[in-house]
Structure formats: C-alpha cells, structure tokens
N, C-alpha and C positions, 0 to 999 in steps of 0.2 A: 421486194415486191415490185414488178412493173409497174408502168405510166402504164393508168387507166383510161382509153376514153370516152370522153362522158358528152352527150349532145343532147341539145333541150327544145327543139327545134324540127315536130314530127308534123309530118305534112298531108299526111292520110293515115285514117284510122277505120278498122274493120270489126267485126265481131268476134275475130280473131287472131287479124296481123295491123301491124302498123309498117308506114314506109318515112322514110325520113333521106335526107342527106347526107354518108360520110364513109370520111377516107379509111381505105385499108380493111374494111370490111372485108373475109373470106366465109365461102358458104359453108353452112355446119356451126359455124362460130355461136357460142353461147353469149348471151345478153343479156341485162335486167330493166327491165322498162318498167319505171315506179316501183322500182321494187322486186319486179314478178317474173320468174325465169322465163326466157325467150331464147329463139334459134333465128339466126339469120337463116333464111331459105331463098334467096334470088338477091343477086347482086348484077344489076345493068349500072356499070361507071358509078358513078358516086351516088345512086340512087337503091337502097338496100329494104330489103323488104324482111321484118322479122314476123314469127309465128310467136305469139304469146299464148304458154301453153294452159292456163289459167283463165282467158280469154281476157278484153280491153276493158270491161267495165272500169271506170274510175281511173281510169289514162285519158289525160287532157293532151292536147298538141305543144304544150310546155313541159310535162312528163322530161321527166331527166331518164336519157338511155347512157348506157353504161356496159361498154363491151369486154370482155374479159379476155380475148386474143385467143382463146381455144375452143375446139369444139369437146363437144360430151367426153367426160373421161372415166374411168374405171381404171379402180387400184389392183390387180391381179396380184395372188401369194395362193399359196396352199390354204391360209385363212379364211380364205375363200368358203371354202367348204362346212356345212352347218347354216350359214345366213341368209339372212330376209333381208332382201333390198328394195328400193323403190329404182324407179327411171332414171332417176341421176344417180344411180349408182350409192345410195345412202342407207344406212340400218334403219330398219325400220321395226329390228327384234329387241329392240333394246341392250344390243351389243356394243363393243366399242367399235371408233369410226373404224375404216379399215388402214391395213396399211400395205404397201406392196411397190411395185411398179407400176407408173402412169403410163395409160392406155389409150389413146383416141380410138372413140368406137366407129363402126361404120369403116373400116375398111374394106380394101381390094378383095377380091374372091381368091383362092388360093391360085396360085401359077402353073399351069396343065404338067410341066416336068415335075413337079411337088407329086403329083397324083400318083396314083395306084389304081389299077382295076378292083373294084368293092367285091371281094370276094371272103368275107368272112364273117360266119352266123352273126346274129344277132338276135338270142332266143326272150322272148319276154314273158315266156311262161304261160302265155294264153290263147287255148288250144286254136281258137279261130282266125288269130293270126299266123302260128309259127306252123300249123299242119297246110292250111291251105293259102296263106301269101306271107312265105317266109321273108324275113327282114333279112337285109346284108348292110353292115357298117359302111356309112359313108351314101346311108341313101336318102333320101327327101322324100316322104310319105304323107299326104294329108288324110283327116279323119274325117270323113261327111258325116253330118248327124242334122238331125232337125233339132232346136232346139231345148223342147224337151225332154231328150235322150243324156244320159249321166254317163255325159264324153267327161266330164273331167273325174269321173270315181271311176273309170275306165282308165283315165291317166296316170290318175295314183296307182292302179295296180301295175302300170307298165312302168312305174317310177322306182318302184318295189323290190320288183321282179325282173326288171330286165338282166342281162348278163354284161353291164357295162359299169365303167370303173368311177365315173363323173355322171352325174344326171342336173342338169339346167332346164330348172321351170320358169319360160313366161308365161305370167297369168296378167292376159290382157280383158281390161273391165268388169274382171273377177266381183261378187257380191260377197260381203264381207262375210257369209255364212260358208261359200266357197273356199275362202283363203282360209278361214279358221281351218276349215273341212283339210286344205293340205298340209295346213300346220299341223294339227293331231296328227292325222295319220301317219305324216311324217315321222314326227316324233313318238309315237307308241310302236311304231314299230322299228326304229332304233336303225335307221337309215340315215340319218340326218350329216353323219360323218361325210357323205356322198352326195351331197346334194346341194345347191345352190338356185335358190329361189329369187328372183324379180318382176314384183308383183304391182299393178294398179290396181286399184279398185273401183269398181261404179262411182262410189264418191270422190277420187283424184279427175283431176281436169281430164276429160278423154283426150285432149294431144298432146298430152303424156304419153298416152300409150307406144306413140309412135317412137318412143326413146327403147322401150322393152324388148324388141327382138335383138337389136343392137347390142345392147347390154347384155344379151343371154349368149349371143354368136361369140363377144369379146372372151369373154369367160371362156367360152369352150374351147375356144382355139388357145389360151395359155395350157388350160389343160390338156390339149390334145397333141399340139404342136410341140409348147415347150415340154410339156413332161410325159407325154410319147402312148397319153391312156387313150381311152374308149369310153366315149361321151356322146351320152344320146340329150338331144335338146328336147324339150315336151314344151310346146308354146299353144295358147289356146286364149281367148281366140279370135283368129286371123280375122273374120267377118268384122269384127269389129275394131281392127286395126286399119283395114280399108274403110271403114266409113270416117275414121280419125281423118284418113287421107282425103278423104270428100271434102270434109268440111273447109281442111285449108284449101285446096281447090274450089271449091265455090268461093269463100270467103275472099279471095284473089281474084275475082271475076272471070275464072280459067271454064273454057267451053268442055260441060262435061261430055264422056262420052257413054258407053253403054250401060243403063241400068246407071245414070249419074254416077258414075265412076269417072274418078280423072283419067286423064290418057296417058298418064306413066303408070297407070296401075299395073302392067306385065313387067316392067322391070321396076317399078318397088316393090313387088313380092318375090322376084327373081336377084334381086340384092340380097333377100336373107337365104331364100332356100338354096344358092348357092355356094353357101357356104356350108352344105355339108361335101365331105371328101373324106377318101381314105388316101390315107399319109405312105408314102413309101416306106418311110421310120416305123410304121405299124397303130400310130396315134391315127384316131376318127374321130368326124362328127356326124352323126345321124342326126335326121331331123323329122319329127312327127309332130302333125301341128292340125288341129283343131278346125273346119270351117263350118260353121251352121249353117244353112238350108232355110232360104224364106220358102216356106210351105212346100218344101222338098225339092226345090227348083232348082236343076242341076245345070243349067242353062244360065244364070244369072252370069254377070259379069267376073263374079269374085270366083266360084269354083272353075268358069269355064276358065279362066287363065291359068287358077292354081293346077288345072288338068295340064297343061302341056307345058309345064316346068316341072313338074313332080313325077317320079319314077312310078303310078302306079297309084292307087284309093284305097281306103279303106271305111266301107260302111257300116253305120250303126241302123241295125233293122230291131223293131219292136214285134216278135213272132207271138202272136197272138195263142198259139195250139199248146203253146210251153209258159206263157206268159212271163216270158225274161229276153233280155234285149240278147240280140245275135250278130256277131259276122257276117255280112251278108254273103252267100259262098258266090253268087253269081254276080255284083256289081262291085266287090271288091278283087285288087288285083295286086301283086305287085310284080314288077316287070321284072326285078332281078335275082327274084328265086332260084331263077332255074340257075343263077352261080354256084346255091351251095344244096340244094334239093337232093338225095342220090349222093352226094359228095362228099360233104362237110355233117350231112345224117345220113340216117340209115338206108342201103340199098334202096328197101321197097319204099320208103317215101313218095316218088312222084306216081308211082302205079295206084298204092294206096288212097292218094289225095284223088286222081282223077276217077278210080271209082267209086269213092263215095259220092264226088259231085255230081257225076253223071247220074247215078241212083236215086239220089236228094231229087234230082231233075224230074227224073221218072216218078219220084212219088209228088212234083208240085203240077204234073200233067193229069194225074189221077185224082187229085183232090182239085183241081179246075172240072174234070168228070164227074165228081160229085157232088161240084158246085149247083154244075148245071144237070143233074137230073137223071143221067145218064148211071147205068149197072156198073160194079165194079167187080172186076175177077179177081181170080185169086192172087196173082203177083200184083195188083193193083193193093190189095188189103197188107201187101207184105210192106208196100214198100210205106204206105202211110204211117204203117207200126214204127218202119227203119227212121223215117224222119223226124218224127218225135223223140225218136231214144238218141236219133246223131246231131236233134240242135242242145237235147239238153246235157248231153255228155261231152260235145265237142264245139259248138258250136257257140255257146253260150258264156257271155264275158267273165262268168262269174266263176270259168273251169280255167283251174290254173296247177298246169302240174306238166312233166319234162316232155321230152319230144318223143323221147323212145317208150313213154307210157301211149301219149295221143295213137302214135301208129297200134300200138298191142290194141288201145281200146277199139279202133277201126277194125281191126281183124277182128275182132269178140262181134260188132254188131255184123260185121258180113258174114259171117259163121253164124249169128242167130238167125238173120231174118234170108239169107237167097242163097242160092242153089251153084254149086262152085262152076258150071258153066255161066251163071248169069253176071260175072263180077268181071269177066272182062279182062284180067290181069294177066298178065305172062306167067307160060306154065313152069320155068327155072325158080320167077319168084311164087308162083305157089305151095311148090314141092317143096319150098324152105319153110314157109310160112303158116300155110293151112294146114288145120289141126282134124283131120275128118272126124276123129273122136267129141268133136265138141261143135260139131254142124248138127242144130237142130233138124236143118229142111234137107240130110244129105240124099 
C-alpha cells in the first residue's frame, strides 16, 4: 500500500468544499476529509480546493484530509454486465465487489483518426423515433421533456428495445420508486445480461451525481473500444447534473452566468456527450440523455447549450386528442438520419416520413380553424381523422414494433384517409407501393 497523505490543517470551509494547504495534489484526485469522500477540483500551487460530495457538515478546520493519489476509478470485465453500481463505481445489488482492470474515469474524448463517419442504424423499436428522426450509432441525442412526462419509462423501453449490444444506464437523482421501476423491468424482462446500471438516488449526496456520466462513458468505451460492440448510454437526468454543477460553483464564490449556471457549463456537458463516436473497428457509443424543461423553457441555460453540442432533439409532447404522450414530429429532429434513411431502410422511408409530417401539419392548421370558429371542408375533416390514427399508431411512445411494419403502417393511413394526388410522393415509389385496391377516398 502507498504512503498516504494525510493533512489536519483546512483553512476554508464551504457548504460544500474545503480548501487547505498541500503538496502534490492533482485535479480529479479523490480524498477523504473526516472521513467523507471528496475530489480535489482546483489546484493554485499548494493551495487545493476539494468538493465534499456529502457536503461539510461536521468538518472542523482540524478535520484530518487524507488523499489517496488517484482519481475515480472503475474496474472494467465482462462482469460488468447485469450490475447496479453507485458513483464510485460500487455494487450497490448486493453483488460481489467487482473485479477487472483499473480505470481512471473522465478521460480524453476519442482522437479524430479513431473516428468513422456514424453511418449505421440504430433501431429502438419506437415508431416516433426510428420512422421520423432515425438514430445512427455514434450520435449524441438529448430528450426534452417537462418533468412530468415518463422520460424514464420511455427509457426502459429504449433499453429494451434498442438494437445495441451493451446498454449503460445513468440515473442521476433518480427517486427510489424510479430506480426500483429500472430494476424490475430490467429484470422481468430478462435483459439484464446487457446492461449496466450507475445509479444515484434523491437520497445520495447530489455531488455525487457528478461522478455518474463518468462512470457510465468509462464502461462504455471498454465495451465499445476494447471488445468492438454497440453501446447506447441512456443517462437521465442531465438538468440535474448541472444544478450538481451550480452548487459547487456557487459554493466556490465562482460568478454564475446564465440562468446561475457556472460558466464551464458548455464544456462540462461537452466532456460527456463527446464521448459518443463510431470506432473505425465497428464498436460505438451512442448517447441519449434526459434534460427536463423548467415550464417548457427551451431557452434556459441547460437545453440551450445541450442544443449545440448534440446532433439533434427529441421531444416528449403530451397530445391531448389521443391522451398518450408523443414524438413531437415538428420540434424533434435528428441531424443524421438522412446517413441511413433510404439506405440502411427501406427505399420509400424518407418520402413516406415527409409525407405524413406535412399532412400531420395540414391537419394541426385545420384544428387551429376549428379552434377559432372558422368551417371545415372536407380534406380539412380527412386530415383530423388522419392525425388521430398517425399519433396513436406511430407516434405514440407506447408503439413498438420494426421499421418496415411503421412504413407498411403509413402507407395503410395514407391509403385510408387522402387521395393518391394529395400525398405528394414520387410516382416510381408509388407504383411500388400504393395499393389502389385498399384506398378508401380513391
């Protein structure tokens, strides 16, 4: 065992850092002050500032600190796989420890020559993701939702379902009903061999949380890198990973800036979501990750950053006419569809996606005319029909079934409700496709 050292002799104390004197401190380095897990986070010369992630109650300025020469680590194996861990990397299932190769988390982002252009599906089974903002391995995705909204029973289903080899869940300030909620399902539905969980909960110290992406990136990249699979990370949720970040920011007397957000907040969010990538070897990381919405407000500090680092949104809307939460088809997006749209699926994919959206469009202009008072004609009646039947059969989180059923099912509602001039679609893929036999309005 190393020479530990040990200093008794703290000179400032916060509500959730202490700052003391000593040699050979490095940033990241883990420490235990009275006892209580701690991170070094600033080092000016021999003046070292730790984050106590527990926070300082009952730390005196005699408090014996006790640095341990390394930062966070995690044991990486195949054993991996099936377990519940906390932020340091510990069982928390009542398994044994683990055992593997040491990891310091929080590494470099992958090196540009390692990369590959993300060009290969990533189906998760739900039709309002994969028909109209198809995933591709190796992309960074966040989920808007107001709070709410059952982003994380959303999760499970993409946990489930997706078509990847590895799935890594952080569940940050998770409520213990939550985490049971991913345990069960986990385990009854007999996934568990693939999956790797690192979880806090409301009652763990919240700057913990801040260890959790870490730990879930570590993992992924043994899996992805060393053993060459397809690894979607699911972390949730982020809004409350950056207010983790607030607090030692304030806690520090650091001048917040927008929405009291610290001012590293674009690259500490861009430290984890860059660490999705597809591997020239054929291993990925994808990343889907959680951000709630103070009263829908897409403007805050947290979404407006996580917007121009991430490839793309994905909204959770509560449709009122269907009474089940939806895809939103018009404020969700993702940017690198069009890799495998037509490509990697079937021909009429991006025809079919464009015109049901346009249509959806046309029937949410006609129920705005209805709103306000105004006659409806008759394609105004078709298309309200059509958007009722295409949020609760496609659009709705709760429809999970393969890619080449979504497109058959869009051909069945454009065939029931309009008229093969009104769909818009190129006439090589209609003559494949359209069934005139089974057009109601032919």
């Amino acid at each position: 065992m190393g020479f530990k050292r040990i200093y008794t002799k703290i000179s400032n104390i916060t509500k959730a850092t202490c700052t003391l004197k000593a040699e050979g401190a490095r940033f990241g380095e883990l420490a235990k002050v009275n006892g209580m897990p701690a991170q070094v986070i600033s080092v000016m010369g021999e003046d070292v500032t730790l984050q106590v992630f527990s926070g300082t109650e009952g730390i005196s300025s005699h408090s014996d600190v006790i640095f341990t020469g390394s930062p966070p680590i995690l044991k990486v194996s195949d054993l991996l796989a099936g377990r519940f861990l906390n932020g340091y990397g510990e069982p928390i299932d009542g398994g044994p420890e683990l055992r593997g190769e040491t990891r310091a988390i929080k590494g470099n982002a992958v090196n540009p020559v390692k990369r590959s252009k993300p060009s290969t599906l990533l189906a998760t089974g739900i039709a309002g993701i994969d028909l109209n903002n198809t995933l591709v391995t190796g992309q960074k995705i966040p989920f808007f939702a107001d709070p709410d909204q059952p982003y994380n029973q959303v999760l499970a289903e993409v946990a489930m379902r997706a078509e990847a080899d590895k799935i890594i869940l952080g569940g940050m300030g998770l409520s213990n009903d939550d985490y049971l909620f991913f345990k069960n399902t986990f385990s009854k539905a007999g996934v568990l061999n693939k999956i790797v969980c690192f979880i806090n909960t409301s009652e763990n110290p919240p700057l913990e949380r801040l260890l959790i992406p870490d730990m879930a990136c570590t993992a992924a990249e043994y899996f992805a890198n060393d053993q060459k699979q397809k690894v979607l990370v699911l972390l949730t949720d982020m809004t409350l990973y950056a207010d983790a970040l607030a607090i030692v920011a304030n806690k520090m007397d650091q001048i917040p800036s927008k929405d009291s957000m610290p001012g590293s907040l674009y690259s500490d969010l861009a430290s984890i979501y860059e660490k999705s990538v597809q591997f020239a070897h054929g291993g990925s990381i994808t990343i889907i990750a959680v951000t709630t919405l103070n009263e829908g407000d897409i403007t805050h500090a947290i979404p407006d950053n996580t917007g121009y680092i991430t490839e793309g949104q994905l909204f959770l809307k509560q449709d009122a006419d269907i009474g089940k939460v939806i895809i939103d088809p018009f404020r969700s997006l993702s940017r690198l569809k069009q890799n495998v749209i037509g490509k990697k699926t079937r021909e009429d994919h991006p025809q079919v996606m464009n015109a049901l959206v346009r249509l959806y469009a046309d029937a949410m202009d006609a129920k705005t005319k209805k709103e306000n008072g105004f006659d409806l004609n008759e394609y105004d009646k078709r298309c309200l029909a059509f958007a009722k039947d295409y949020s609760r059969k496609l659009l709705a989180v709760d429809v999970n079934i393969p890619i080449d059923q979504m497109l058959d099912t869009g051909w069945q509602l454009l065939q029931t409700y309009f008229k093969k001039f009104e769909v818009g679609i190129k006439e090589n893929i209609m003559d494949h496709y359209w069934d005139d036999e089974k057009t109601v309005n032919a």
